[in-house]
N, C-alpha and C positions, 0 to 999 in steps of 0.2 A: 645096678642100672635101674632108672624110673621108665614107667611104660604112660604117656597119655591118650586113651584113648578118648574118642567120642562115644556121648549119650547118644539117644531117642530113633526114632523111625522114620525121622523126614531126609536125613542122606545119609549117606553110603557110610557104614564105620571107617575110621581113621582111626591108626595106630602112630603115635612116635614115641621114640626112643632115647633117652639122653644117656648118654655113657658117665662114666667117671669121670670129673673136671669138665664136662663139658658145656657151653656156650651155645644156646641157642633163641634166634628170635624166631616169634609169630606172629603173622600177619600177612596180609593179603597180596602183597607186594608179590611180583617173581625173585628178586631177591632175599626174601624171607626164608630162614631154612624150613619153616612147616609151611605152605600156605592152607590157609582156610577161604575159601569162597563164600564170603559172606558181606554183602554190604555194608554192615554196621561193623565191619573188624577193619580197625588201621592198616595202611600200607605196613607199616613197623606198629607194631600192633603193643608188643610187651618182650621182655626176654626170661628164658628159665635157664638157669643157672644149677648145676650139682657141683655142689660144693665139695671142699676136700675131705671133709668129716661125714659126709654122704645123704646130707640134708638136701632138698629141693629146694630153689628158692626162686620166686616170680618177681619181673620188677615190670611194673607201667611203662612205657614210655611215651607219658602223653598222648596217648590215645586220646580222640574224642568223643566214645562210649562205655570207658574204663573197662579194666580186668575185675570180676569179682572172685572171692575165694569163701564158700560156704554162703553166697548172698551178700557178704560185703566187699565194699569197694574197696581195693587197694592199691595206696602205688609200690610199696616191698611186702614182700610177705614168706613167710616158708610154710612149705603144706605137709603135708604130713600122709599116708598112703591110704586113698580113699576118699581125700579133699575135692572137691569139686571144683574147678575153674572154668569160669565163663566169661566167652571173651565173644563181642556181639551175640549172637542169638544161638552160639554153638557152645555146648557143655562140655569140658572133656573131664576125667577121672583120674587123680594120679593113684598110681600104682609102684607100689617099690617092687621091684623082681631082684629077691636075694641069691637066686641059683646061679 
């Protein structure tokens, strides 16, 4: 399981969780499975993806203020546990949870 949490001190920690195989987008949308409340985050913001081999894998979808991964823009990308993603003004962490 990958855990992404959020950075810094301006809101409230947020935690998600992506299982095995599992499909998720973010974005600010209500139907967005994470939202994040943030002006500059797309409705459908980006999707993250765990793959079968147990890789993370983030994809753009078009957003109008892109996903970054370590500071650069990306539209696919796999992160690796500890990468940073930031998507509008909000940073989140990935984290692999092997337990």
């Amino acid at each position: 399981m990958w855990i992404l949490r959020t950075t810094g001190n301006s809101t409230p920690e947020q935690t998600f969780r992506i299982l095995i195989n599992d499909v998720r987008t973010i974005g600010r949308a209500i139907g967005a499975d994470f939202v994040l409340d943030d002006p500059l985050v797309s409705r459908t913001h980006c999707r993250i993806t765990e793959l079968p081999n147990g890789e993370l894998e983030v994809k753009d979808l078009n957003s109008t203020n892109g996903t970054f991964v370590n500071g650069t823009r990306i539209q696919n990308a796999r992160l690796t546990s500890g990468d940073s993603l930031k998507i509008g003004r909000l940073e989140l962490i990935a984290l692999k949870d092997d337990s």
